[in-house]
N, CA, C and O atoms as a CHARMM CRD file, in Angstrom:
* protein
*
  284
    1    1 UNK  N     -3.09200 -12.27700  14.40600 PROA 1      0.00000
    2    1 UNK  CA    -2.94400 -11.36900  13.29800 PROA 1      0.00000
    3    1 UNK  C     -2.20700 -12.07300  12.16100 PROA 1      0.00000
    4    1 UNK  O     -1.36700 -12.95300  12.35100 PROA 1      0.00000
    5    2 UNK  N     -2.59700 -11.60500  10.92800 PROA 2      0.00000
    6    2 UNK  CA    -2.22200 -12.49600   9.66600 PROA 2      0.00000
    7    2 UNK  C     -0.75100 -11.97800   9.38300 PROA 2      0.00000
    8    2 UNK  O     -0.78400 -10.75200   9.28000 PROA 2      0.00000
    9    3 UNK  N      0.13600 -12.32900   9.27100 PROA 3      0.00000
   10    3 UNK  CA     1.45000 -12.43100   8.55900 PROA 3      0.00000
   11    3 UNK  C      1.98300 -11.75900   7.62900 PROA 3      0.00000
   12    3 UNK  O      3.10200 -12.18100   7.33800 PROA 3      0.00000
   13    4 UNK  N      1.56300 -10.69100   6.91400 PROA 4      0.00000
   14    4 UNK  CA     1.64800 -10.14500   5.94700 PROA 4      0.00000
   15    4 UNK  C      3.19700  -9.62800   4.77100 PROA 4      0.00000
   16    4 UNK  O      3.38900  -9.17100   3.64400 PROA 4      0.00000
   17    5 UNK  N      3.90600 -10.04500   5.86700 PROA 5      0.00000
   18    5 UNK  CA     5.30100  -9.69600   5.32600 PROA 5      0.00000
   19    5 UNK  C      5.93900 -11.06800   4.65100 PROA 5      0.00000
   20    5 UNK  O      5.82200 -12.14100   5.24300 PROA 5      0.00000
   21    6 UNK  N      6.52900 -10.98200   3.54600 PROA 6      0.00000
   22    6 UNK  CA     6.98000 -11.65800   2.70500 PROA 6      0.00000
   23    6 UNK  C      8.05300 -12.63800   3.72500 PROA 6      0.00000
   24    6 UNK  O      8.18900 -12.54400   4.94400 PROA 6      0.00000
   25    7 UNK  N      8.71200 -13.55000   2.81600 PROA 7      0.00000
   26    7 UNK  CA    10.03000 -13.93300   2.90300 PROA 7      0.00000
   27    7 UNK  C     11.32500 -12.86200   2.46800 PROA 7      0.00000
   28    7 UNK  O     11.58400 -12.56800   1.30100 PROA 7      0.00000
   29    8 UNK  N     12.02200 -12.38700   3.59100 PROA 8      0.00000
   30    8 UNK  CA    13.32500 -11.82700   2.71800 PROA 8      0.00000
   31    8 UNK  C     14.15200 -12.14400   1.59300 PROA 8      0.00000
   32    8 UNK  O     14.81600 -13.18000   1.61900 PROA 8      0.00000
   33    9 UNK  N     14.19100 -11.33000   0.55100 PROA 9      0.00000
   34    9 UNK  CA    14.94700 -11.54300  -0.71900 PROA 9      0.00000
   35    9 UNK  C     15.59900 -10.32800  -1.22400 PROA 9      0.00000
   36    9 UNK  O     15.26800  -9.29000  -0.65200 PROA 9      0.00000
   37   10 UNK  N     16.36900 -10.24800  -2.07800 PROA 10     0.00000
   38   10 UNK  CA    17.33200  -8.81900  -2.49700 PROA 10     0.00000
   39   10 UNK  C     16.56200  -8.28100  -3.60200 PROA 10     0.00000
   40   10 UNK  O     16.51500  -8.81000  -4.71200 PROA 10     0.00000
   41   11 UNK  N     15.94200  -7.18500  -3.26300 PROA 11     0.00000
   42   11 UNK  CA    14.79000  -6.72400  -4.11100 PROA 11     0.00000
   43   11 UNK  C     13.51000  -7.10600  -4.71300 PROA 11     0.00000
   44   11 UNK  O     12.94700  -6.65000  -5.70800 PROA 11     0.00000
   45   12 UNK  N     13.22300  -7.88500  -4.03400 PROA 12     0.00000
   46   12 UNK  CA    11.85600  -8.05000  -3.95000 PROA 12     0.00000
   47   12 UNK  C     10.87000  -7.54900  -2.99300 PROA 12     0.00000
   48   12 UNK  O     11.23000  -6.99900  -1.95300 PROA 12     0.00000
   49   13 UNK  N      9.70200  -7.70800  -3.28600 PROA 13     0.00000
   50   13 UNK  CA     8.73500  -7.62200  -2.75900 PROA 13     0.00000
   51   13 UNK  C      8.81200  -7.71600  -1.03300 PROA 13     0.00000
   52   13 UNK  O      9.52900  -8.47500  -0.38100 PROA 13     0.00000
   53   14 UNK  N      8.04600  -6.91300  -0.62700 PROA 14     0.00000
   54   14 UNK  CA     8.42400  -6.81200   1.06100 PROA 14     0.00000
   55   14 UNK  C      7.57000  -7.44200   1.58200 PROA 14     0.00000
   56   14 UNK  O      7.59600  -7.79900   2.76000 PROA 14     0.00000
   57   15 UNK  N      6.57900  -7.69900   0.68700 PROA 15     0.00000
   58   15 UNK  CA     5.15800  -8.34100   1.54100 PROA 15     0.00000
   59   15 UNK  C      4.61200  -9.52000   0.55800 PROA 15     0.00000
   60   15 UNK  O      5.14500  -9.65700  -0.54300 PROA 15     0.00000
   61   16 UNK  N      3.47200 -10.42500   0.99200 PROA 16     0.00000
   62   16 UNK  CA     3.02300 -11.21400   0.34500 PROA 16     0.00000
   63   16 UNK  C      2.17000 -10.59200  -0.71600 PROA 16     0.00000
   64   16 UNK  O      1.83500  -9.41000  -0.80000 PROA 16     0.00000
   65   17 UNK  N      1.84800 -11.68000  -1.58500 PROA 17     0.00000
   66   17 UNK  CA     1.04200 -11.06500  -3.19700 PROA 17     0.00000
   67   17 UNK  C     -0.58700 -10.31400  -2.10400 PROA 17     0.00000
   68   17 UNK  O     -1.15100  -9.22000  -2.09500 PROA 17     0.00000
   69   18 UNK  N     -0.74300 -11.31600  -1.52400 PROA 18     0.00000
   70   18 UNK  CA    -2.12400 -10.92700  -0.64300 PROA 18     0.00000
   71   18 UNK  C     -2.27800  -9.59300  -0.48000 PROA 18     0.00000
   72   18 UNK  O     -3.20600  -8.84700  -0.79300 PROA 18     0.00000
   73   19 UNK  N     -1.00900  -9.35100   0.17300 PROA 19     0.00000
   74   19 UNK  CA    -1.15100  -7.71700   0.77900 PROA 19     0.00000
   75   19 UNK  C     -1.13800  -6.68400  -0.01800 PROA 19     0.00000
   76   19 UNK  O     -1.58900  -5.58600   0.30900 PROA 19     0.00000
   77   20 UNK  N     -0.53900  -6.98600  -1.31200 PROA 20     0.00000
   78   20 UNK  CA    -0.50000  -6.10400  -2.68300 PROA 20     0.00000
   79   20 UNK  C     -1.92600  -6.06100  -2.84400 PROA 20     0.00000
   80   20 UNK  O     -2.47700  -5.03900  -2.43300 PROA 20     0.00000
   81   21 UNK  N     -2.72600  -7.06800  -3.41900 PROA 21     0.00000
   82   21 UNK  CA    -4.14200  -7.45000  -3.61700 PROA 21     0.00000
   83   21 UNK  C     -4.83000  -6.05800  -3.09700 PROA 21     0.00000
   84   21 UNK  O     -5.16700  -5.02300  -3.67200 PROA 21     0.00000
   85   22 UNK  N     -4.89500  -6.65100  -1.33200 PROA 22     0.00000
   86   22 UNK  CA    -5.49400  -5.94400  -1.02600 PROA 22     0.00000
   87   22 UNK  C     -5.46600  -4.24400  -0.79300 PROA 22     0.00000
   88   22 UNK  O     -6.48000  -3.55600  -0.68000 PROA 22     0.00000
   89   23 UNK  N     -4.26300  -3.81200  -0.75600 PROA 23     0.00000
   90   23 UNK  CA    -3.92800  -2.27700  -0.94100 PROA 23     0.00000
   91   23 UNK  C     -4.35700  -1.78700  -2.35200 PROA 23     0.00000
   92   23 UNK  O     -4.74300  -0.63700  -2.56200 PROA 23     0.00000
   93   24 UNK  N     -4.27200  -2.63200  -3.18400 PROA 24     0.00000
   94   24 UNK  CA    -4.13600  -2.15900  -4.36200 PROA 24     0.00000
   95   24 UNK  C     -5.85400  -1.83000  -4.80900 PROA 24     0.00000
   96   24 UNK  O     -6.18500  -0.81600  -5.42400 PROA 24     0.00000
   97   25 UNK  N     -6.71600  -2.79000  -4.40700 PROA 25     0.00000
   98   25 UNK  CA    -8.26700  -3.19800  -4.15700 PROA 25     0.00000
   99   25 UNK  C     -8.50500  -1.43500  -3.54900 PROA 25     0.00000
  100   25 UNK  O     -8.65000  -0.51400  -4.35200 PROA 25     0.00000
  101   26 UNK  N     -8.50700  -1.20400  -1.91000 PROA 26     0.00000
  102   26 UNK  CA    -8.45900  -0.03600  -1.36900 PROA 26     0.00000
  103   26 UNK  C     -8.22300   1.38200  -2.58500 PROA 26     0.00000
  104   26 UNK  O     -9.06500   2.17900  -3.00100 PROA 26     0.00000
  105   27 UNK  N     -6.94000   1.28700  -2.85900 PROA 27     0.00000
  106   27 UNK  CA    -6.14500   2.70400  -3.77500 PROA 27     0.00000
  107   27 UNK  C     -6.97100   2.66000  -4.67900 PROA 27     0.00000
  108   27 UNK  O     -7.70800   3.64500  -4.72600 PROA 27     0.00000
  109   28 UNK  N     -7.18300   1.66500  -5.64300 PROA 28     0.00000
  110   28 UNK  CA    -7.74100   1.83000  -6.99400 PROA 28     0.00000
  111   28 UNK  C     -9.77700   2.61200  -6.47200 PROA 28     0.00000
  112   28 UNK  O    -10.48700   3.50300  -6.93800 PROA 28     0.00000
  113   29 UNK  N     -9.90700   1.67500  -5.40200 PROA 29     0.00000
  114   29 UNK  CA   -11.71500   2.35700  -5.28100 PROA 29     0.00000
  115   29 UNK  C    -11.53800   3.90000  -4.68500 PROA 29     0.00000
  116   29 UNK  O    -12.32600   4.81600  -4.92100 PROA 29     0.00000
  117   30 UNK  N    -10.32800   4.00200  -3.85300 PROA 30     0.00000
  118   30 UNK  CA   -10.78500   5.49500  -3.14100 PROA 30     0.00000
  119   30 UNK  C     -9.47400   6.46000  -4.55600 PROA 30     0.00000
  120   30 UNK  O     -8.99600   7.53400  -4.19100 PROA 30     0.00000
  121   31 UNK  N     -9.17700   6.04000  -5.65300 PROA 31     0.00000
  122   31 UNK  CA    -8.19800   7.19100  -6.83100 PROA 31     0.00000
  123   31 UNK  C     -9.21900   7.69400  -7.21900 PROA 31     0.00000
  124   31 UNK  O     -9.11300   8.92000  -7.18600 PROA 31     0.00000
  125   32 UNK  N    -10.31500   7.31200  -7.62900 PROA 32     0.00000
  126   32 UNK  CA   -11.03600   8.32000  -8.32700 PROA 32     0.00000
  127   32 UNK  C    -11.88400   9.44500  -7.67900 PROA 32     0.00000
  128   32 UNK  O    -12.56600  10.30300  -8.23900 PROA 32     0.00000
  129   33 UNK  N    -11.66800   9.22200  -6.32300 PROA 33     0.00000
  130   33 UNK  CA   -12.33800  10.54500  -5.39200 PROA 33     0.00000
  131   33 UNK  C    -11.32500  11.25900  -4.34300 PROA 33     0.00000
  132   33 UNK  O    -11.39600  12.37400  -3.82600 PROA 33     0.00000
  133   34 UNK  N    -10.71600  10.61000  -4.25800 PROA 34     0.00000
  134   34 UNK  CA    -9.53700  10.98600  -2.78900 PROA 34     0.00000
  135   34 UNK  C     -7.99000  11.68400  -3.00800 PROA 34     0.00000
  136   34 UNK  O     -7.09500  11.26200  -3.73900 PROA 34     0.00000
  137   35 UNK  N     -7.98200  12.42300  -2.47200 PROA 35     0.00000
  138   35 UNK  CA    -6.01200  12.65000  -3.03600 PROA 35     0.00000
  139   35 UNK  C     -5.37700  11.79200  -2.26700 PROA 35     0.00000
  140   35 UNK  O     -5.68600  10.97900  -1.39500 PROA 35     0.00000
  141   36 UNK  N     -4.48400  12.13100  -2.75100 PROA 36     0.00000
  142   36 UNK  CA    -3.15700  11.08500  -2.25600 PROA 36     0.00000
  143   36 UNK  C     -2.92800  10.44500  -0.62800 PROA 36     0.00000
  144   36 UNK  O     -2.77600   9.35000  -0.08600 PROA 36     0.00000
  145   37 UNK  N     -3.02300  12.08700  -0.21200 PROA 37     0.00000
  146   37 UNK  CA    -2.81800  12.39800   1.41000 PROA 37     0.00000
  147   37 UNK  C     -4.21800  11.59900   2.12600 PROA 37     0.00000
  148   37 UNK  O     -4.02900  10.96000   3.16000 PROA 37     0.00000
  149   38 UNK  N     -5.33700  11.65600   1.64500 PROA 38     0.00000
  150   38 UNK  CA    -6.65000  11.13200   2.12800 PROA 38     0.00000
  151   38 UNK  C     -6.25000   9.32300   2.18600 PROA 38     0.00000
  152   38 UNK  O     -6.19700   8.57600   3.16300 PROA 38     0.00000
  153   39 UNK  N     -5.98800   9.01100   0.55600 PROA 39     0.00000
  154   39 UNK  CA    -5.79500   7.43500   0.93100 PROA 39     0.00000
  155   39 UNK  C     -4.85600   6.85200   2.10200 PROA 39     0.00000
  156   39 UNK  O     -5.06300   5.74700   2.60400 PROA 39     0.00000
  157   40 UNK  N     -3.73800   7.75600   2.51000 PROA 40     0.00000
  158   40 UNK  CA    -2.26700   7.50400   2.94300 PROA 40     0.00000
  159   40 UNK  C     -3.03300   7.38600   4.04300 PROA 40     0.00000
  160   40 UNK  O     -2.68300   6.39600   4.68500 PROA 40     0.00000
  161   41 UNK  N     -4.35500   8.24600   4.77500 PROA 41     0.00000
  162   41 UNK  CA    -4.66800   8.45200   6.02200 PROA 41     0.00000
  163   41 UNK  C     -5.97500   7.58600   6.38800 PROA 41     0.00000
  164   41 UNK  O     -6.56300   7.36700   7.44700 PROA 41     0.00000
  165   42 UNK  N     -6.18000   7.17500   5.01400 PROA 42     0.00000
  166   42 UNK  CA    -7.16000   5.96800   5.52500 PROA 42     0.00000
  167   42 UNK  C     -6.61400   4.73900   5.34700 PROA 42     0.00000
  168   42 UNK  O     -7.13400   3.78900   5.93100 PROA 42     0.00000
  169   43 UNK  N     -5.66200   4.57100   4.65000 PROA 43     0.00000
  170   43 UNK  CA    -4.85600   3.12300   4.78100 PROA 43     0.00000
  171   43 UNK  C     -4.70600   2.97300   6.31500 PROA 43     0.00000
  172   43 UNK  O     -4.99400   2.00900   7.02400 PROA 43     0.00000
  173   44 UNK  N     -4.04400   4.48900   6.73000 PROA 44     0.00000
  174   44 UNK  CA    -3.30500   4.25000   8.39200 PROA 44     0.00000
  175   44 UNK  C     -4.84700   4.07900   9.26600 PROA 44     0.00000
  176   44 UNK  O     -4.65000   3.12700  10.02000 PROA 44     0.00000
  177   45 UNK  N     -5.33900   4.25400   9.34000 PROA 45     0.00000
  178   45 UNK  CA    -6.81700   4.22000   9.94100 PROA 45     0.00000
  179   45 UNK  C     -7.15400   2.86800   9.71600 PROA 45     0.00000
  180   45 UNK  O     -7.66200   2.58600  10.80100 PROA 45     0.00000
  181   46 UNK  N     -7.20500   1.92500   9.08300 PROA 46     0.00000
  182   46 UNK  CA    -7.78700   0.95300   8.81000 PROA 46     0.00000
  183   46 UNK  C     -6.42900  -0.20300   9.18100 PROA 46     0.00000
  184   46 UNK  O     -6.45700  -1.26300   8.55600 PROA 46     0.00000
  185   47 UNK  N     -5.35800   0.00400  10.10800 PROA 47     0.00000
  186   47 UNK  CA    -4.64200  -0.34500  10.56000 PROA 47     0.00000
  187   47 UNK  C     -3.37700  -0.87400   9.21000 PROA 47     0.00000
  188   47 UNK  O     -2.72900  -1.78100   9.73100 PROA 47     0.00000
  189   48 UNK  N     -2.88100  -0.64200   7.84100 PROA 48     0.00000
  190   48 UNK  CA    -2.61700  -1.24500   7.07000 PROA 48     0.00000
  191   48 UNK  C     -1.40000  -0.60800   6.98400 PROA 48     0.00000
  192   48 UNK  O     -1.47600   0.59400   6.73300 PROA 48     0.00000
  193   49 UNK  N     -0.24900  -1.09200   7.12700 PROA 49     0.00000
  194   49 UNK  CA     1.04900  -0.01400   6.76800 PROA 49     0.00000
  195   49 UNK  C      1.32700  -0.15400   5.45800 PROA 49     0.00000
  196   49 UNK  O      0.66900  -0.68900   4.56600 PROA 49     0.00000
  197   50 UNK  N      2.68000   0.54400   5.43300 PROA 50     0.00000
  198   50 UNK  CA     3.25900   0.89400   3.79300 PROA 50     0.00000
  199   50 UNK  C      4.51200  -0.72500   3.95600 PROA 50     0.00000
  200   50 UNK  O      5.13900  -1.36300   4.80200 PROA 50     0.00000
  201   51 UNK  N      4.30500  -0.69100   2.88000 PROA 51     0.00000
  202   51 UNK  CA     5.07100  -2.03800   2.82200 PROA 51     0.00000
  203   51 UNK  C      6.51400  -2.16800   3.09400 PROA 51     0.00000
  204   51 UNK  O      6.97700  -3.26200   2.76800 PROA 51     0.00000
  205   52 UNK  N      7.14000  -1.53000   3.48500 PROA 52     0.00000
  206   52 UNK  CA     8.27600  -1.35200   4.57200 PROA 52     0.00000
  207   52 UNK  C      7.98500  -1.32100   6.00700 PROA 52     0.00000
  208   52 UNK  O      8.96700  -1.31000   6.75000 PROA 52     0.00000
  209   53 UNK  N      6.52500  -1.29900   6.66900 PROA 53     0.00000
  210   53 UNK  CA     5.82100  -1.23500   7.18000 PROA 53     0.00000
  211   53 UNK  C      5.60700  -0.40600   7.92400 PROA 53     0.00000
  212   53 UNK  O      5.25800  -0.87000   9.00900 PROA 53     0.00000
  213   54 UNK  N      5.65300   1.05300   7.88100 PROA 54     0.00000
  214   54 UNK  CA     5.88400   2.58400   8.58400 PROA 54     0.00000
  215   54 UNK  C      4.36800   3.20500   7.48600 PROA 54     0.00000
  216   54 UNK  O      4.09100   2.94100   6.31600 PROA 54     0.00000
  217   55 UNK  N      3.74900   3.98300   8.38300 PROA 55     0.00000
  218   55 UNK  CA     2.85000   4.58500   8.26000 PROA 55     0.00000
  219   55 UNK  C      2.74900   5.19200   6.85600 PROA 55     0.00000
  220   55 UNK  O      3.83100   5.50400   6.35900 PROA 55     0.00000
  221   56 UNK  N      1.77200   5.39200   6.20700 PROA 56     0.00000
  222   56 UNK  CA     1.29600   5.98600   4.74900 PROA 56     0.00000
  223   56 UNK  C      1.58300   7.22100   4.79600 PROA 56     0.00000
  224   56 UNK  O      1.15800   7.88200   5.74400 PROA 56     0.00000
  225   57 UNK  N      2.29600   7.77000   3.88100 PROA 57     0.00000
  226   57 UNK  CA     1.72800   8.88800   3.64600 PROA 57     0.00000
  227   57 UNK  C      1.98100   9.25900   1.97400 PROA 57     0.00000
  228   57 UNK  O      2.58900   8.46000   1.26200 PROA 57     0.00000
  229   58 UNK  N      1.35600  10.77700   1.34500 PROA 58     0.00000
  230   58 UNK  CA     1.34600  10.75800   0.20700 PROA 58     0.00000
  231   58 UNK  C      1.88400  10.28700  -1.14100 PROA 58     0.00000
  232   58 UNK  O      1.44400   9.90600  -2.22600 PROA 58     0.00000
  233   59 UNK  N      3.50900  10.58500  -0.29900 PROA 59     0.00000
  234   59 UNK  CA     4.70300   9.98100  -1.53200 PROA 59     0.00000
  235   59 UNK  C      4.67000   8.55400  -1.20100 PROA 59     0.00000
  236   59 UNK  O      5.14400   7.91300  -2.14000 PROA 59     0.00000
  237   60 UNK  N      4.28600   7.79000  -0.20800 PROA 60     0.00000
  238   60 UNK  CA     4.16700   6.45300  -0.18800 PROA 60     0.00000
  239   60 UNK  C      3.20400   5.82500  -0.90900 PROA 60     0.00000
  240   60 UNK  O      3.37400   4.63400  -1.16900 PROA 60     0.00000
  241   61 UNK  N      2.09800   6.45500  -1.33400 PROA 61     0.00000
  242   61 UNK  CA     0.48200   6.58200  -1.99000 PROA 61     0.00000
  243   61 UNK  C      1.41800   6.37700  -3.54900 PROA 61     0.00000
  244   61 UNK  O      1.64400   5.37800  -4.23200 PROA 61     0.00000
  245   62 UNK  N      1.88100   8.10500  -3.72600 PROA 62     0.00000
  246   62 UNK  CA     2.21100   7.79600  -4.94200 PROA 62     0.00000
  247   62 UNK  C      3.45800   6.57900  -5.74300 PROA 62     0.00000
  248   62 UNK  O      3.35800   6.06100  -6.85600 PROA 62     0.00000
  249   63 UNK  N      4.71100   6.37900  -4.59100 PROA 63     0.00000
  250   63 UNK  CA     5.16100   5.06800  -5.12300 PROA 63     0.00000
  251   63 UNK  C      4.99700   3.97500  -5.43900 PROA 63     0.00000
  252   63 UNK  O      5.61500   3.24300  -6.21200 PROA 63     0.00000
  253   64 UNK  N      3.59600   3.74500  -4.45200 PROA 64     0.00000
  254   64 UNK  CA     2.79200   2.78900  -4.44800 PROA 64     0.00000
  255   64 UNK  C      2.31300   2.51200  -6.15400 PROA 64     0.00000
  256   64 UNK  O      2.72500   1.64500  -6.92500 PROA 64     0.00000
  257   65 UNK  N      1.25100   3.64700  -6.39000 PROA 65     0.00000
  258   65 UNK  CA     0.75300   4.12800  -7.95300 PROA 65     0.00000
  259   65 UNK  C      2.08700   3.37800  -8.71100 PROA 65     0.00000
  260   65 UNK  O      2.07900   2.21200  -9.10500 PROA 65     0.00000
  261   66 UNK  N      2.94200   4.08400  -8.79300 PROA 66     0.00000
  262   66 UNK  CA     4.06900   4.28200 -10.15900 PROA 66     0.00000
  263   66 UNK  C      4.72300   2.42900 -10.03600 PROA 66     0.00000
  264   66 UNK  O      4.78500   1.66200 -10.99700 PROA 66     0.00000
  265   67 UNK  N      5.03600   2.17300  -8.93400 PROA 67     0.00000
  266   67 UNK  CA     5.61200   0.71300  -8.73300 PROA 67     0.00000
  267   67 UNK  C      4.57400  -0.69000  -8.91600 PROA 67     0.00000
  268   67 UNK  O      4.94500  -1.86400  -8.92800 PROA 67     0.00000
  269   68 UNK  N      3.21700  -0.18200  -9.04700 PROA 68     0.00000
  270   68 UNK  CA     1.79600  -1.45400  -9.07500 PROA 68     0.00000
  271   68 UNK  C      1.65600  -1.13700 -10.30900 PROA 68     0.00000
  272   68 UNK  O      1.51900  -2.14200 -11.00700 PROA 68     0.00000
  273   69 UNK  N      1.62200   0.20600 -11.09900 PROA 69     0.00000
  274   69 UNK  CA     0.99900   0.09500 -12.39900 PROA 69     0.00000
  275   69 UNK  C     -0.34000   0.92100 -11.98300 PROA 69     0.00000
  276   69 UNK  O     -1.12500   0.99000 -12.92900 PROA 69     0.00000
  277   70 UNK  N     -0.62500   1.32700 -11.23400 PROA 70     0.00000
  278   70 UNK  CA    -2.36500   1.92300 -11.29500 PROA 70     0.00000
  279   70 UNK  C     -2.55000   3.33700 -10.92100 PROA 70     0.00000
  280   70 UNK  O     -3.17100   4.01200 -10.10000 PROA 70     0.00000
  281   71 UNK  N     -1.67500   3.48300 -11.96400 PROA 71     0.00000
  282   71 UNK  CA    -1.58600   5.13700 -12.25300 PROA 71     0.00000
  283   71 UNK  C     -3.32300   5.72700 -13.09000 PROA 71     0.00000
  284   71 UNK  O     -3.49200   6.90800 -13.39300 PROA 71     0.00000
């Protein structure tokens, strides 16, 4: 399994640029049809955690949004 978690640093990023990429790829194709709660539950379905690495859910969806820019 690929590595996905960053190097530790004091406020940074928890994960590699990769893993941003690819969540961000996912959120942006399923925002224009899905609510919040739907993406949170197909991230977790498709085995992908929240970048603290604990399961998706809505307000994790939306911090996600407000902290990437792809509101």
């Amino acid at each position: 399994m690929l590595n996905t978690f960053a190097r530790p640093q004091f406020a940074g990023k928890a994960r590699t640029p990769e893993y941003y990429v690819t969540v961000s790829r996912i959120v942006e194709t399923l925002r224009e049809t899905a609510s919040l709660a739907t993406i949170a539950q197909h991230l977790n379905s498709v085995g992908i955690s929240s970048p603290r690495g604990k399961p998706w859910v809505k307000q994790t969806v939306a911090n996600f949004l407000r902290q990437t820019s792809l509101k």
